[in-house]
C-alpha positions as CSV (number, residue, x, y, z in Angstrom):
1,X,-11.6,51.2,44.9
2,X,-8.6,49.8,44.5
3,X,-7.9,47.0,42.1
4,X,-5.5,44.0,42.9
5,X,-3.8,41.9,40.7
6,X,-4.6,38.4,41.5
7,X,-2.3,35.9,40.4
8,X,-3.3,32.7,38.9
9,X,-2.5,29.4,40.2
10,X,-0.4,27.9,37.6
11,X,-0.8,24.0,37.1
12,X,1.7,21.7,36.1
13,X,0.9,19.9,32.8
14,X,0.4,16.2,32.7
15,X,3.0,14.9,30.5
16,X,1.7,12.5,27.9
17,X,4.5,10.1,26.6
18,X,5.8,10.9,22.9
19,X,4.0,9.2,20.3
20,X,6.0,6.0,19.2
21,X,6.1,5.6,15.7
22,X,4.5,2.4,13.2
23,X,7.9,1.4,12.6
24,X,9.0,1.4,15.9
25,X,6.2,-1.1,17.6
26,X,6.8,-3.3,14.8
27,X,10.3,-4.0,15.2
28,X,10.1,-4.6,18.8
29,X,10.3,-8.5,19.4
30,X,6.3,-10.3,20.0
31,X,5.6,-10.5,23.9
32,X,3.2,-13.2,23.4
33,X,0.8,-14.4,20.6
34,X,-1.7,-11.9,21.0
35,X,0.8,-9.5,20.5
36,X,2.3,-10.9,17.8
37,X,-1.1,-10.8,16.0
38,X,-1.6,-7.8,16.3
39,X,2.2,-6.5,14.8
40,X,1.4,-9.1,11.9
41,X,-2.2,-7.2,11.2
42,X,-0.6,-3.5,11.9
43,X,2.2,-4.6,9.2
44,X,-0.6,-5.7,6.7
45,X,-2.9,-2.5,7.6
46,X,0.6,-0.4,7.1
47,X,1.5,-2.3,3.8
48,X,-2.2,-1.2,2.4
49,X,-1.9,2.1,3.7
50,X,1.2,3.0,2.2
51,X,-0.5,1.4,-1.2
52,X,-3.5,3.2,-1.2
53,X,-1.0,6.9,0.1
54,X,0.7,5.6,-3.0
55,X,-2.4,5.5,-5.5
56,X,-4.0,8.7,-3.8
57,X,-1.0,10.7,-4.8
58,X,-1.1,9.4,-8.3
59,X,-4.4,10.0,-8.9
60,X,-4.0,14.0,-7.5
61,X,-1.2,14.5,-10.4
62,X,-3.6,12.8,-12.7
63,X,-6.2,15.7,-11.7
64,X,-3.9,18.1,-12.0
65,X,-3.2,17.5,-15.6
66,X,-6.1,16.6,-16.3
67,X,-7.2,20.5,-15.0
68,X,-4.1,21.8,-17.5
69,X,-5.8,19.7,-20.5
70,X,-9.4,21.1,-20.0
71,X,-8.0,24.6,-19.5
72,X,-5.9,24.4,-22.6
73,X,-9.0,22.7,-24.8
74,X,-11.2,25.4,-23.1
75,X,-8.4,28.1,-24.7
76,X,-8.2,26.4,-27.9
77,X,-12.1,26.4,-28.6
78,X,-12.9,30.1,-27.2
79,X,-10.5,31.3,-29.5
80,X,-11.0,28.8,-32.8
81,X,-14.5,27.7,-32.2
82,X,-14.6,24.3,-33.8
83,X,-16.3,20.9,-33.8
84,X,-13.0,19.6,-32.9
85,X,-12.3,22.1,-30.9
86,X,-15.5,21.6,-28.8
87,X,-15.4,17.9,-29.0
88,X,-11.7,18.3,-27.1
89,X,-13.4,20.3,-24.6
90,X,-15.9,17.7,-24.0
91,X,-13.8,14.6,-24.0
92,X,-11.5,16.7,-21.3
93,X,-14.4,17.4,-19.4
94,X,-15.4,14.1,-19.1
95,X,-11.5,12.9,-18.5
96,X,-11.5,15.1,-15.4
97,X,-15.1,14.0,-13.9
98,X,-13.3,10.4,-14.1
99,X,-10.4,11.6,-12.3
100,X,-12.1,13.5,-10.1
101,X,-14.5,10.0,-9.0
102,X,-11.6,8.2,-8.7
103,X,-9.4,10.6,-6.4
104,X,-12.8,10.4,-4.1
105,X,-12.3,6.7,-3.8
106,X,-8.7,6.7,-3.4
107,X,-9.3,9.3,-0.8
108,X,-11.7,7.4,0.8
109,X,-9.5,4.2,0.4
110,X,-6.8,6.1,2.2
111,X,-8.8,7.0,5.2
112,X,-10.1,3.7,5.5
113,X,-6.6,2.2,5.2
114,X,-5.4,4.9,7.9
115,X,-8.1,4.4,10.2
116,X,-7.2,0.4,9.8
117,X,-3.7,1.3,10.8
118,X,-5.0,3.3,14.2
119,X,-6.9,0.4,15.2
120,X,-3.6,-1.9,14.6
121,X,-1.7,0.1,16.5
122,X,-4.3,0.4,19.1
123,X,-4.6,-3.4,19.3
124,X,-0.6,-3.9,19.8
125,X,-1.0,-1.1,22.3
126,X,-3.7,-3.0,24.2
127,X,-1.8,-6.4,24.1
128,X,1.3,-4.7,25.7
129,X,-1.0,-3.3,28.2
130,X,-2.9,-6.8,29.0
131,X,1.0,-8.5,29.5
132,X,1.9,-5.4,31.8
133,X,-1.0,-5.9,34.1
134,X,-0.7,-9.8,33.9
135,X,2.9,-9.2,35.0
136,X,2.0,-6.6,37.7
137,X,-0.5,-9.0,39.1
138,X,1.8,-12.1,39.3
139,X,4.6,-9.9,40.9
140,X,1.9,-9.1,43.5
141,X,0.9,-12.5,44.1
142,X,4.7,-13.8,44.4
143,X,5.6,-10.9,46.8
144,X,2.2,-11.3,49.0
145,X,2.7,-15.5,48.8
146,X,6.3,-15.3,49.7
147,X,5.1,-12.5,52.9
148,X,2.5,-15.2,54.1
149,X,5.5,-17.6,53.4
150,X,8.2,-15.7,55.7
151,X,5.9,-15.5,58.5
152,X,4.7,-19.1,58.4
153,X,8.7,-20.3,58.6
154,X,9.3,-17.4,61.4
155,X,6.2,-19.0,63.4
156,X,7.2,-22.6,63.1
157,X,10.9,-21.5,64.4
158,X,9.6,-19.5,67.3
159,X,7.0,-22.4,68.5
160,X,10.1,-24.4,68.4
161,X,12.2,-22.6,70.7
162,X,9.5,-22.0,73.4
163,X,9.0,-26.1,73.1
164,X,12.9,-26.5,73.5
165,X,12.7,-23.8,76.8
166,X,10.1,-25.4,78.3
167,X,12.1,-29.2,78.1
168,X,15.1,-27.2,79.8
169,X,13.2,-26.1,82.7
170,X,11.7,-29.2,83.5
């Protein structure tokens, strides 16, 4: 038996268009008010997302000291074992379980502020979309009125013409 190689179709990728940034959308000029809306809420949603980017970060390098401080204390009272020495373990244990609540809220802030950003964009997105359709559909209207338009004027001046004939052959 003898085996063929069968070559596969290759498809041509849709192209999707390349991501426009934030930034971008927001500095283009308002098409109407609903668009205009929606850049003043996506600058808000951006403003608190960068804020809450902001206190994430600071609250990871808070962690990560607060990890070097319990190590160290953790050091310090395998090697003296102390009262104080255990007492420093403690209080850096219960430092770090603080820290460690608070980065899962900023985290969860971030997302939150992130996904409020999305939907910002999303909304600007749909208002540009809304005024291209609106557009197409008066452009349609204008060209189909102004067809109906043509043909009415080309009847009246043809209906005209035969009258005119008519009067010359009588």
């Amino acid at each position: 038996m003898v085996k063929r190689a069968m070559k596969k179709k290759t498809r041509a990728k849709a192209r999707r268009k390349p991501a426009v940034s934030v930034a971008v959308m927001l500095s283009e000029g308002a098409i109407n008010t609903a668009h205009a809306k929606a850049q003043s809420a996506a600058a808000k949603a951006t403003r608190v997302a960068e804020r809450a980017a902001a206190a994430l970060e600071k609250v990871t390098g808070q962690k990560a000291t607060a990890d070097a401080r319990l190590k160290k204390a953790a050091a310090t009272a395998k090697s003296k074992k102390t009262a104080v020495a255990k007492k420093a373990v403690a209080k850096a244990r219960d430092t770090k379980s603080k820290i460690v609540s608070a980065l899962r809220i900023a985290k969860a802030d971030a997302a939150v502020a992130k996904a409020a950003v999305k939907a910002a964009v999303g909304e600007i997105v749909a208002a540009k979309k809304r005024e291209t359709q609106k557009q197409k559909a008066v452009a349609a209207f204008v060209a189909k009125w102004e067809k109906a338009y043509d043909r009415k004027a080309n009847k009246k001046k043809k209906g005209r013409r035969k009258v005119r004939r008519a009067r010359a052959a009588a």
